[in-house]
C-alpha positions in Angstrom: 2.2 -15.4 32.5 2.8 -19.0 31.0 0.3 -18.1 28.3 2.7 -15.2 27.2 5.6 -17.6 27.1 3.6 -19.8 25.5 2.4 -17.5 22.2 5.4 -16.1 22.3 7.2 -19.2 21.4 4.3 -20.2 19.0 5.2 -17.4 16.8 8.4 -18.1 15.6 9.1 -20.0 12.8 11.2 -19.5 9.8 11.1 -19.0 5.8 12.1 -20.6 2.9 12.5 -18.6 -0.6 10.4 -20.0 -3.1 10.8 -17.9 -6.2 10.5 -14.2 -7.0 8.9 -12.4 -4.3 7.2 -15.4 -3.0 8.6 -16.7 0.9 6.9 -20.2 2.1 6.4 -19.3 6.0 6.8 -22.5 8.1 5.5 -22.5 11.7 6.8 -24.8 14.6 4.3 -27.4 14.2 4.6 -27.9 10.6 1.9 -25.7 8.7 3.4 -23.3 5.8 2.1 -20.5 4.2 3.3 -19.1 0.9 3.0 -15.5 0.1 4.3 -12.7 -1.6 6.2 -10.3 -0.1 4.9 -6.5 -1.2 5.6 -2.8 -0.1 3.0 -0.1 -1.0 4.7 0.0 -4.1 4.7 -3.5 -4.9 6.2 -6.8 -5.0 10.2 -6.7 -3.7 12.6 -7.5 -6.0 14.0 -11.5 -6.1 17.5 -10.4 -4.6 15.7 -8.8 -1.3 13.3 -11.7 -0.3 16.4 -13.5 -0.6 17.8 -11.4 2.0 15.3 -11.1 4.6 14.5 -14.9 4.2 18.4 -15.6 5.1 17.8 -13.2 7.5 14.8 -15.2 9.3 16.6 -18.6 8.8 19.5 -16.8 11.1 17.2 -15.2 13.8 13.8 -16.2 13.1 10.4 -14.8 11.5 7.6 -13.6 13.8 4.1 -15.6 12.4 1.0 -14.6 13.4 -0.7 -17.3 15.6 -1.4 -20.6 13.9 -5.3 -20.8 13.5 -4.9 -25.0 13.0 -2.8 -25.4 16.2 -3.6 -22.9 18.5 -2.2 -24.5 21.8 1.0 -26.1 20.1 3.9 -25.5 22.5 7.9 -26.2 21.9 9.6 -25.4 25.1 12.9 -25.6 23.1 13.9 -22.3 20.4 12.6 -24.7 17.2 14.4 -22.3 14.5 17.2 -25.0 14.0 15.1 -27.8 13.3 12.9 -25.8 11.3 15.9 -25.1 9.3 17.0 -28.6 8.7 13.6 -29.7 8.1 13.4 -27.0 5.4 16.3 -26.4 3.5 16.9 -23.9 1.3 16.3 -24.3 -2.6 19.7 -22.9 -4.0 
């Protein structure tokens, strides 16, 4: 059960909008991750990866488990610090 609990909190993190389509993922221990958000059609537009990363920054973005720091644990909800740590560009 603690191992749940445990990737569960591992896998959130928040985003930061970089430019374009592009998000910069940033997990609880500190590694980031820049991509480009795309639907089968393509890239998103600017003004919707702007949304769904103010979205994250409010509740959160669900990573996929972080392959440098696999047993990193935060007993606290780190999406606040994350945010200060990483503000947003504009």
């Amino acid at each position: 059960m603690k191992r749940r609990i445990q990737r569960l909190a591992l896998n959130r993190g928040t985003a930061v909008h970089v430019s374009g389509a592009k998000v910069r993922y940033i997990w609880p221990c500190g590694c980031k991750k820049t991509e480009t958000i795309k639907t089968q059609l393509g890239p998103v537009t600017e003004q919707t990866a702007k949304l769904l990363v103010r979205n994250w920054r409010r509740n959160g973005v669900h990573l996929e488990q972080c392959k440098k720091h696999p047993d990193w644990y935060e007993a606290k909800n780190p999406l606040q610090r994350l945010n200060e740590e990483n503000p947003e560009n504009d």
